[in-house]
C-alpha positions as a LaTeX table, in Angstrom:
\begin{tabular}{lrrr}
\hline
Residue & $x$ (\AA) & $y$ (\AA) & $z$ (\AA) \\
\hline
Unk1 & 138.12 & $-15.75$ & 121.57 \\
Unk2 & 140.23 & $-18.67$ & 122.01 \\
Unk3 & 143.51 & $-18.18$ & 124.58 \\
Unk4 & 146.66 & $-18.69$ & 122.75 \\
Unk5 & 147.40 & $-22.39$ & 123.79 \\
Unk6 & 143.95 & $-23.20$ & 122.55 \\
Unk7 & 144.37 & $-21.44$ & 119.22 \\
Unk8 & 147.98 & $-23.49$ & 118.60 \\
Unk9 & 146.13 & $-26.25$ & 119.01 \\
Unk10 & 143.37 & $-25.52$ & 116.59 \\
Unk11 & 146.15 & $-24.49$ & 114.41 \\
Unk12 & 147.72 & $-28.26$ & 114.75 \\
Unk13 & 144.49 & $-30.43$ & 114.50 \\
Unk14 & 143.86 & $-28.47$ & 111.45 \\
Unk15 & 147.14 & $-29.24$ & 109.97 \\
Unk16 & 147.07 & $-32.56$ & 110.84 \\
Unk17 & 143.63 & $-32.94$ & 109.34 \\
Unk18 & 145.10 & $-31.14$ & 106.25 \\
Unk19 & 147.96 & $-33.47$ & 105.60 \\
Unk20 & 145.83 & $-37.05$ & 106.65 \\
Unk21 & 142.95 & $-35.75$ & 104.06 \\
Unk22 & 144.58 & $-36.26$ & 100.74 \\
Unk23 & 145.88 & $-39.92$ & 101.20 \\
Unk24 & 142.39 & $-41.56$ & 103.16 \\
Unk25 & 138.56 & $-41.12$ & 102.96 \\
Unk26 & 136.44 & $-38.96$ & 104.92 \\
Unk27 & 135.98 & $-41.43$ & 107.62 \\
Unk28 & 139.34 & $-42.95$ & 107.80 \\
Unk29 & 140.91 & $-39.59$ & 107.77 \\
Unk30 & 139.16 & $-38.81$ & 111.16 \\
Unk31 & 139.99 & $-42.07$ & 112.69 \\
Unk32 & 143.27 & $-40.98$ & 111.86 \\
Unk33 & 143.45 & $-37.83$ & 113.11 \\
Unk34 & 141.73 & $-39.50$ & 116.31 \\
Unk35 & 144.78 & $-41.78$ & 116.80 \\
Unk36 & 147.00 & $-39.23$ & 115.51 \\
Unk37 & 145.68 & $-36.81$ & 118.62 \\
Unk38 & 145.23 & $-40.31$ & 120.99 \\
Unk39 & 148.70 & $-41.16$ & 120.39 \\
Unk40 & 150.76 & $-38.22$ & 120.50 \\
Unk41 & 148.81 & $-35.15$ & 122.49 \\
Unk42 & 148.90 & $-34.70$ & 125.85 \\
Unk43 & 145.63 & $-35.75$ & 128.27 \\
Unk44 & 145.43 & $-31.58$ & 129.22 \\
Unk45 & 145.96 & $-30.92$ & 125.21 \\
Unk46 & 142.85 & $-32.98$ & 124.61 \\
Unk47 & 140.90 & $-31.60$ & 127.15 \\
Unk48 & 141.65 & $-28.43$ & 125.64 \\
Unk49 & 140.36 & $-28.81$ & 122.47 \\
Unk50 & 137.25 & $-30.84$ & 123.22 \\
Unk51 & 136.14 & $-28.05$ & 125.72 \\
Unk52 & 136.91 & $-25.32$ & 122.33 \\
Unk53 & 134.80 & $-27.81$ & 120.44 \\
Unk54 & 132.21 & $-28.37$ & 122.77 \\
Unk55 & 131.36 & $-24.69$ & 123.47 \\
Unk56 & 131.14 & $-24.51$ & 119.35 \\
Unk57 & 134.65 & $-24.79$ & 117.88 \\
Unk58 & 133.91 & $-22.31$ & 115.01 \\
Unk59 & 137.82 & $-22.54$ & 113.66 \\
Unk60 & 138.14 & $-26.20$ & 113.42 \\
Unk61 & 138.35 & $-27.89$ & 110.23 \\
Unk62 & 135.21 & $-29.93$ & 109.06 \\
Unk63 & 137.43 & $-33.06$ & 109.34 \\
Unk64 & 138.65 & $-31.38$ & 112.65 \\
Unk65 & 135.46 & $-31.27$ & 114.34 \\
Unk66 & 134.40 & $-34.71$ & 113.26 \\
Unk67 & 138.03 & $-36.10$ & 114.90 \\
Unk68 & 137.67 & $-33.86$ & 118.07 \\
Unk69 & 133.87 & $-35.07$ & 118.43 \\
Unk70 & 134.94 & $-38.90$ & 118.13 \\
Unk71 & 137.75 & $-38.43$ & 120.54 \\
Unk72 & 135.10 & $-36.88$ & 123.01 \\
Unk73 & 133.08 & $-39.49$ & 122.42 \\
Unk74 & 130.25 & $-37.88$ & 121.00 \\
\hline
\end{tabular}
C-alpha cells in the first residue's frame, strides 16, 4: 500500500488528469498533464510517483499512467 505522501499524489495527478480530460484529446491531455507535473511538482514529487508507477501504479488514472510513463520516459 502506498505511504500517505504517495497516495496525495496519486490523488492530485488524478485530479489533474480529471480536469485536463474534458477540454483536449487523449494525447494532448497527457502532454498536458506531463507539463502540468514538469512545471509545477517538485523533482522528489516526481520521483515519487514514477517509482508508484513503475512498481505497477494500480490507482492511477488511465490518462494518469500514460502522463507518469511519458514523464519517466518510457
Amino acid at each position: 500500500m502506498p505511504s500517505a505522501k504517495v497516495n496525495n499524489l496519486i490523488k492530485m495527478v488524478n485530479q489533474i488528469a480529471a480536469n485536463i480530460c474534458f477540454q483536449s484529446t487523449e494525447q494532448e491531455a497527457v502532454l498536458k498533464i506531463v507539463n502540468h507535473l514538469q512545471l509545477f511538482w517538485a523533482k522528489s514529487m516526481k520521483q515519487d510517483i514514477i517509482e508508484y508507477y513503475q512498481q505497477g501504479g494500480e490507482e492511477l488514472s488511465e490518462l494518469s499512467a500514460q502522463a507518469v510513463a511519458r514523464l519517466a520516459g518510457q
